[in-house]
N, CA, C and O atoms as a GROMACS GRO file, in nm:
protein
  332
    1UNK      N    1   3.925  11.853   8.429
    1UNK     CA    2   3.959  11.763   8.321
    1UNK      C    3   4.090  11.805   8.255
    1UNK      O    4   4.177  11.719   8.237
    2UNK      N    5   4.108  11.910   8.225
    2UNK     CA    6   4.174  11.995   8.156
    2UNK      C    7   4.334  11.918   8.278
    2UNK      O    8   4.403  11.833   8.222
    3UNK      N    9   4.358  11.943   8.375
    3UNK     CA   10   4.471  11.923   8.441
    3UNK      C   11   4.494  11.804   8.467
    3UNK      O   12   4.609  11.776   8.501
    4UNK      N   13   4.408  11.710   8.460
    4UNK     CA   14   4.436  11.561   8.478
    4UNK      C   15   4.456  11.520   8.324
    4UNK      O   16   4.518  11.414   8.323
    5UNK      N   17   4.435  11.553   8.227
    5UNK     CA   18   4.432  11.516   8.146
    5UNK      C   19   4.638  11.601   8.060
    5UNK      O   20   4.713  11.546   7.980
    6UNK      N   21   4.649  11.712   8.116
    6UNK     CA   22   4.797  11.743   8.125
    6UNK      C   23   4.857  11.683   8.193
    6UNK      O   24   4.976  11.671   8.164
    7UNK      N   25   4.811  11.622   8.303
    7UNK     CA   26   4.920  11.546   8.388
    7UNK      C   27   4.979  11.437   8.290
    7UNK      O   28   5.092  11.420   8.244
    8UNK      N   29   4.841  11.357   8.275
    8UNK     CA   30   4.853  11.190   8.168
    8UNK      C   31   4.963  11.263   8.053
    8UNK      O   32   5.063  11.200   8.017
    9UNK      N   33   4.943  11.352   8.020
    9UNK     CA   34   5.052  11.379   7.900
    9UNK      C   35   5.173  11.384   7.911
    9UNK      O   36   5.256  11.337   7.833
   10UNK      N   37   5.192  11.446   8.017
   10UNK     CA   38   5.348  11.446   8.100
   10UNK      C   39   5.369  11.343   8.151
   10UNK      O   40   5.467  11.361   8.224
   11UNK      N   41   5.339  11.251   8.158
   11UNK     CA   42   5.383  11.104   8.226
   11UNK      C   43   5.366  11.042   8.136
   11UNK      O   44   5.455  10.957   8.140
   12UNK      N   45   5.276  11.018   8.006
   12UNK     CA   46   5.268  10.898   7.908
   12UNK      C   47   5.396  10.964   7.828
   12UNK      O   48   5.471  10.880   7.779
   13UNK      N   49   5.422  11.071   7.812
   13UNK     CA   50   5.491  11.110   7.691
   13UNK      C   51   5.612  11.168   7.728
   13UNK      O   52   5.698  11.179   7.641
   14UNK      N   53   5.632  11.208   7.841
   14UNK     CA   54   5.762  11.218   7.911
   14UNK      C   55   5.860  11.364   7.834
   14UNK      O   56   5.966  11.376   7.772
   15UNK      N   57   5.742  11.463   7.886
   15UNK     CA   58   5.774  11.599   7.868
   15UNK      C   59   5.718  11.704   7.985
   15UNK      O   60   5.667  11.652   8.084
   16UNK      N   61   5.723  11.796   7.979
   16UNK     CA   62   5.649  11.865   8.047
   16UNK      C   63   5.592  12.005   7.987
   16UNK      O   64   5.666  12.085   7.931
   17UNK      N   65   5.505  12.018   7.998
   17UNK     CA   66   5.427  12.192   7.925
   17UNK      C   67   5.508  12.312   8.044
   17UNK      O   68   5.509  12.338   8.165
   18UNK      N   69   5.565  12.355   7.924
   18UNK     CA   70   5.646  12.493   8.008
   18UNK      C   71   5.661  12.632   7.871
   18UNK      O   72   5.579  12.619   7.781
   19UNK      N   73   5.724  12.710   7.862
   19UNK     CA   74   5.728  12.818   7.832
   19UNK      C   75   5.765  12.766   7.642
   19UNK      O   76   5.717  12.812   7.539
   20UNK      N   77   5.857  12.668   7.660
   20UNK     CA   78   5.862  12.604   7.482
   20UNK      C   79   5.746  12.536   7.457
   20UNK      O   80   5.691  12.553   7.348
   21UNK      N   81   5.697  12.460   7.540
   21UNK     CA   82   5.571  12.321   7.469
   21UNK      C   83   5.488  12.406   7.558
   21UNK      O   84   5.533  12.420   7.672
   22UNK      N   85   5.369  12.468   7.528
   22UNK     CA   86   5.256  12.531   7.540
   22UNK      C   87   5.134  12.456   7.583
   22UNK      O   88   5.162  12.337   7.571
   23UNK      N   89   5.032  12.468   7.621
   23UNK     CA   90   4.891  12.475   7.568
   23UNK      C   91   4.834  12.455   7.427
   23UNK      O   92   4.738  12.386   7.394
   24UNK      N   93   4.943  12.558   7.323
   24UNK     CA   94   4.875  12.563   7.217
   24UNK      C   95   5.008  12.472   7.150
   24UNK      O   96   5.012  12.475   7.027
   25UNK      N   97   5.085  12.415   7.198
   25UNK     CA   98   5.218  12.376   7.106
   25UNK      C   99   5.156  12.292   6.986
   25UNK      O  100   5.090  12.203   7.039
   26UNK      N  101   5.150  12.283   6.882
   26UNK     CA  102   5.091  12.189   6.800
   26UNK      C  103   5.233  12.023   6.867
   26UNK      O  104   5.355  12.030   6.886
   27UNK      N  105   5.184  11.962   6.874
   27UNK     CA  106   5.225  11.832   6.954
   27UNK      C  107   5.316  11.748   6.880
   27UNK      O  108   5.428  11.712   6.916
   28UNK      N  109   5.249  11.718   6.761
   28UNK     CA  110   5.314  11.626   6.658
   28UNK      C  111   5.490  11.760   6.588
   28UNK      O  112   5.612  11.748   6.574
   29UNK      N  113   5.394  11.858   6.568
   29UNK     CA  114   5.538  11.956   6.517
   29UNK      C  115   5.653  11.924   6.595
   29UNK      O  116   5.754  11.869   6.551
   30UNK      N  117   5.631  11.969   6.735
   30UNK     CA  118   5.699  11.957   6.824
   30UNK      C  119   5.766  11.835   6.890
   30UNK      O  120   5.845  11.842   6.984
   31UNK      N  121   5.730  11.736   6.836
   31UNK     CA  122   5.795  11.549   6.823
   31UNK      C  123   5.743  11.507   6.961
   31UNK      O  124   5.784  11.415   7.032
   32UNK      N  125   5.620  11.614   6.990
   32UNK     CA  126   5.593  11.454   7.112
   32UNK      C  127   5.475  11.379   7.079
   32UNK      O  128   5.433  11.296   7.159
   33UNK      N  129   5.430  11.395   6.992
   33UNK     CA  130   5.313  11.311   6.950
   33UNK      C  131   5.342  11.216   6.826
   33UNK      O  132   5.422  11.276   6.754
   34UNK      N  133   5.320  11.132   6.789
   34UNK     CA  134   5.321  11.040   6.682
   34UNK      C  135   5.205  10.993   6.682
   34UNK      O  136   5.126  11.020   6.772
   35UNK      N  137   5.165  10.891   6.552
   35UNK     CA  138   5.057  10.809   6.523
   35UNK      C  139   5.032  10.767   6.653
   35UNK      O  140   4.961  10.839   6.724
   36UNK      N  141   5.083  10.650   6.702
   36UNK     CA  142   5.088  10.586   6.777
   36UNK      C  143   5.040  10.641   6.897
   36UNK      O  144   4.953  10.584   6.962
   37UNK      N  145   5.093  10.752   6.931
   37UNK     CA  146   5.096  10.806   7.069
   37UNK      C  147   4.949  10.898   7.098
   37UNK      O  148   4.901  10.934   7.206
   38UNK      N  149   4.904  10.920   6.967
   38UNK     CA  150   4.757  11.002   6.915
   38UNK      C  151   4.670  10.893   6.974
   38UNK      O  152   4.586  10.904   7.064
   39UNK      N  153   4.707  10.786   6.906
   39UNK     CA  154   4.566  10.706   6.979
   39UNK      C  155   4.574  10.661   7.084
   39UNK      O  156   4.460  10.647   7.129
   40UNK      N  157   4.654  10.627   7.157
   40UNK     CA  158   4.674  10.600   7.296
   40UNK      C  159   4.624  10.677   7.372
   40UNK      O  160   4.560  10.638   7.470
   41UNK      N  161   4.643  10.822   7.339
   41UNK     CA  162   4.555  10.961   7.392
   41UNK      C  163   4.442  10.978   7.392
   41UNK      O  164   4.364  11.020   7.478
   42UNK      N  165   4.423  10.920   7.223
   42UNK     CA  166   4.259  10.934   7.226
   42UNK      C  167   4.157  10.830   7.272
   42UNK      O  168   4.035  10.845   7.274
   43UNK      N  169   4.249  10.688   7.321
   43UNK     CA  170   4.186  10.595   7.373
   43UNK      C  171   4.174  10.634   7.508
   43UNK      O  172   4.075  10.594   7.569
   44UNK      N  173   4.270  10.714   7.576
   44UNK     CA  174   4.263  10.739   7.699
   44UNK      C  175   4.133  10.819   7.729
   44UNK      O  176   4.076  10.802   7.837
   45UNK      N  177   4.079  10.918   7.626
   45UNK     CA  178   3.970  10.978   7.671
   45UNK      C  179   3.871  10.953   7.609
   45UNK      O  180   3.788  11.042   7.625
   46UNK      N  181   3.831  10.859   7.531
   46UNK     CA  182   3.732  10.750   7.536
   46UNK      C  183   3.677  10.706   7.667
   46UNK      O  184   3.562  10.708   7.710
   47UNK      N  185   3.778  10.670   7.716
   47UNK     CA  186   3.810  10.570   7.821
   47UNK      C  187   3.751  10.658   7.988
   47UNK      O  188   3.660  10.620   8.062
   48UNK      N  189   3.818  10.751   8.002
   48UNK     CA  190   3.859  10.825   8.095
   48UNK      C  191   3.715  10.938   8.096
   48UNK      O  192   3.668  10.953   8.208
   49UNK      N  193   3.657  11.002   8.003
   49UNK     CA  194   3.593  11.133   8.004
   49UNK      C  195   3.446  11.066   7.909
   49UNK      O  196   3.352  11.139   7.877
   50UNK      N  197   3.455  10.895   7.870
   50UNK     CA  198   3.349  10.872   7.788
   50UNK      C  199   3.301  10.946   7.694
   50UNK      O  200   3.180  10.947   7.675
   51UNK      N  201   3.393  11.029   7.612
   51UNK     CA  202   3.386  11.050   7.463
   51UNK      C  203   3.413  10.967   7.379
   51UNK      O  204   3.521  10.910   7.361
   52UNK      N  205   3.271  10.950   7.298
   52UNK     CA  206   3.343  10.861   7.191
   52UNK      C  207   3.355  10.943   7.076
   52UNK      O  208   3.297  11.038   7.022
   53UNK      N  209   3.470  10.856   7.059
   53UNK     CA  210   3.585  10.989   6.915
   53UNK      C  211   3.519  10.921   6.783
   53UNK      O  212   3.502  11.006   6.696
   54UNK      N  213   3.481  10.799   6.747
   54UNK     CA  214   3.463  10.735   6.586
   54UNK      C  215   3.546  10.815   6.522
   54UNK      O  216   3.653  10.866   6.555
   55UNK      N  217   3.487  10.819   6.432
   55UNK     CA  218   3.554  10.877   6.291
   55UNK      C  219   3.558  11.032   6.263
   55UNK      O  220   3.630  11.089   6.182
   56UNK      N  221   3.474  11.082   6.341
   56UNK     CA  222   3.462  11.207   6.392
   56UNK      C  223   3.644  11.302   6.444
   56UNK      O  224   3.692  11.413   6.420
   57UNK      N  225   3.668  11.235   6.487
   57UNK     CA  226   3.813  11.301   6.542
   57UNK      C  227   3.874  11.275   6.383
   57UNK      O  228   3.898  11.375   6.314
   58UNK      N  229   3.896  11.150   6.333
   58UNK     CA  230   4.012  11.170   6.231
   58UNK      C  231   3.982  11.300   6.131
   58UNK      O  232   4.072  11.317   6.049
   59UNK      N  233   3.888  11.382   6.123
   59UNK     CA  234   3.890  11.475   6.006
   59UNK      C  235   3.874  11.577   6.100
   59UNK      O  236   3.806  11.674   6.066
   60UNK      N  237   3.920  11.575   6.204
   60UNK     CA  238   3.937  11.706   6.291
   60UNK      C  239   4.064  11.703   6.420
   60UNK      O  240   4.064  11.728   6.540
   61UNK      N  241   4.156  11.663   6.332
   61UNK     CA  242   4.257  11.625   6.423
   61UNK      C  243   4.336  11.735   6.528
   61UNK      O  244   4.420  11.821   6.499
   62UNK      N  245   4.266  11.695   6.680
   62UNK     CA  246   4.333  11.763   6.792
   62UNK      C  247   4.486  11.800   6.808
   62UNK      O  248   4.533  11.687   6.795
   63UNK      N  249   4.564  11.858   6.823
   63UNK     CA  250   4.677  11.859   6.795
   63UNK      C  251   4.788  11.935   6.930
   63UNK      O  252   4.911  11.941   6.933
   64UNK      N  253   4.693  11.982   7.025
   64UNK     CA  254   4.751  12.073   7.108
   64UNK      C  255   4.662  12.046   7.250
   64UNK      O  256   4.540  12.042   7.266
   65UNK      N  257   4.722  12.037   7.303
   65UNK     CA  258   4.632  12.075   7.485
   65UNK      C  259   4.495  12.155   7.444
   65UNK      O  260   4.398  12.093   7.399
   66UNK      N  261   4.494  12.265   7.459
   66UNK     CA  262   4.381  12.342   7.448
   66UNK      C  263   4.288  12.291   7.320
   66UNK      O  264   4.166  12.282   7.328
   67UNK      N  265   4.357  12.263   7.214
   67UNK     CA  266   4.270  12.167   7.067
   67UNK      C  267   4.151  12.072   7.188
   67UNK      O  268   4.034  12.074   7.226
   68UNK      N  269   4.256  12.012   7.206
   68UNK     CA  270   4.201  11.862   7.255
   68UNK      C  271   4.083  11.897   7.371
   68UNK      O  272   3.974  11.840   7.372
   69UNK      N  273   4.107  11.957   7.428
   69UNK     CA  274   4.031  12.050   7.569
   69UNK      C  275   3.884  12.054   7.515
   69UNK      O  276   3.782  12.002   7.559
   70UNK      N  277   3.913  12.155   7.370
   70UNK     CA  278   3.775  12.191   7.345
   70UNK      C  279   3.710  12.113   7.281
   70UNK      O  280   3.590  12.130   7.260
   71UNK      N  281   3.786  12.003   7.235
   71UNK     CA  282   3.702  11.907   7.128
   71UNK      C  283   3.616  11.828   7.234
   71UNK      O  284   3.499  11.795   7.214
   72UNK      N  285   3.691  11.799   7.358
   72UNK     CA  286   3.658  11.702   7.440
   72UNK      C  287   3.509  11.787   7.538
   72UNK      O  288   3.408  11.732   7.581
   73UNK      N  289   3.540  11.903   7.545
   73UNK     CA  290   3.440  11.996   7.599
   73UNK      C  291   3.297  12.010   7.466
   73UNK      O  292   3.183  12.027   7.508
   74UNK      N  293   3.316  12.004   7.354
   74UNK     CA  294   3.187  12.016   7.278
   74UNK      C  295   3.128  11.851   7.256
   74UNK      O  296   3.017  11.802   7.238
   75UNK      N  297   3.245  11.807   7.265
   75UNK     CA  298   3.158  11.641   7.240
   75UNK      C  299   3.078  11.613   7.396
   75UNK      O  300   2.976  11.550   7.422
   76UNK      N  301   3.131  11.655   7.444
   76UNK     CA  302   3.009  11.621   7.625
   76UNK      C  303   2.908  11.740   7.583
   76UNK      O  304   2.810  11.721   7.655
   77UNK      N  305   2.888  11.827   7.519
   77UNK     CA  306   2.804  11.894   7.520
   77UNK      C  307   2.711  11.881   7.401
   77UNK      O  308   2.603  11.940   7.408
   78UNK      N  309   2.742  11.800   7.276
   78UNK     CA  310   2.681  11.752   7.202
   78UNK      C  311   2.596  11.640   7.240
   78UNK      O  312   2.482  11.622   7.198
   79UNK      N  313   2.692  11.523   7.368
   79UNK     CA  314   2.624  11.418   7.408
   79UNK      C  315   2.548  11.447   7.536
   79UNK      O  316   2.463  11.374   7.587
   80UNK      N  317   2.585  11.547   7.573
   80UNK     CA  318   2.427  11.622   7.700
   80UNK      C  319   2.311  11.652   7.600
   80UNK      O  320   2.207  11.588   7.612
   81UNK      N  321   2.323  11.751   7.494
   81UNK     CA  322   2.188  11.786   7.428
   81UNK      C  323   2.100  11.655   7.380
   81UNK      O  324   1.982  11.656   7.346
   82UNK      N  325   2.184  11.551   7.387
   82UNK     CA  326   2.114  11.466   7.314
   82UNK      C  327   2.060  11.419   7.365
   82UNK      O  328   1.955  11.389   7.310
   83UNK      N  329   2.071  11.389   7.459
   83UNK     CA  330   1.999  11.323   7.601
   83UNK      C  331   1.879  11.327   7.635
   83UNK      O  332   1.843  11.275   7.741
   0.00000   0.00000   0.00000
């Protein structure tokens, strides 16, 4: 998940993760993320990994590769227990 989901970033957003933009780069600091470009992301993994984000993401805003990784890794594991 984790590498398909870096790929989509490097092609929707037209950068690449290297030794300046990290794993941990906070995204928006670093000008590749905007409003706009947040939800497109987060629609993508709605979409893509069947997390649903609600309102839940806006007061825990992902901000970095690895952020996003783990948010997306405890919400499948919140929605397995529930099961």
């Amino acid at each position: 998940m984790k590498q398909e989901l870096k790929k989509h970033m490097e092609e929707r957003f037209m950068f690449e993760f290297d030794s300046d933009i990290t794993e941990d780069t906070d995204l928006f600091k670093a000008g590749i993320l905007d409003s706009f470009g947040y939800i497109s992301l987060m629609t993508h993994i709605e979409e893509e990994y069947g997390v649903p984000l609600g309102d839940e993401i806006l007061g825990n805003v992902a901000v970095s590769l690895s952020g996003i990784v783990a948010f997306v890794d405890a919400a499948r594991l919140r929605a397995a227990g529930s099961r």
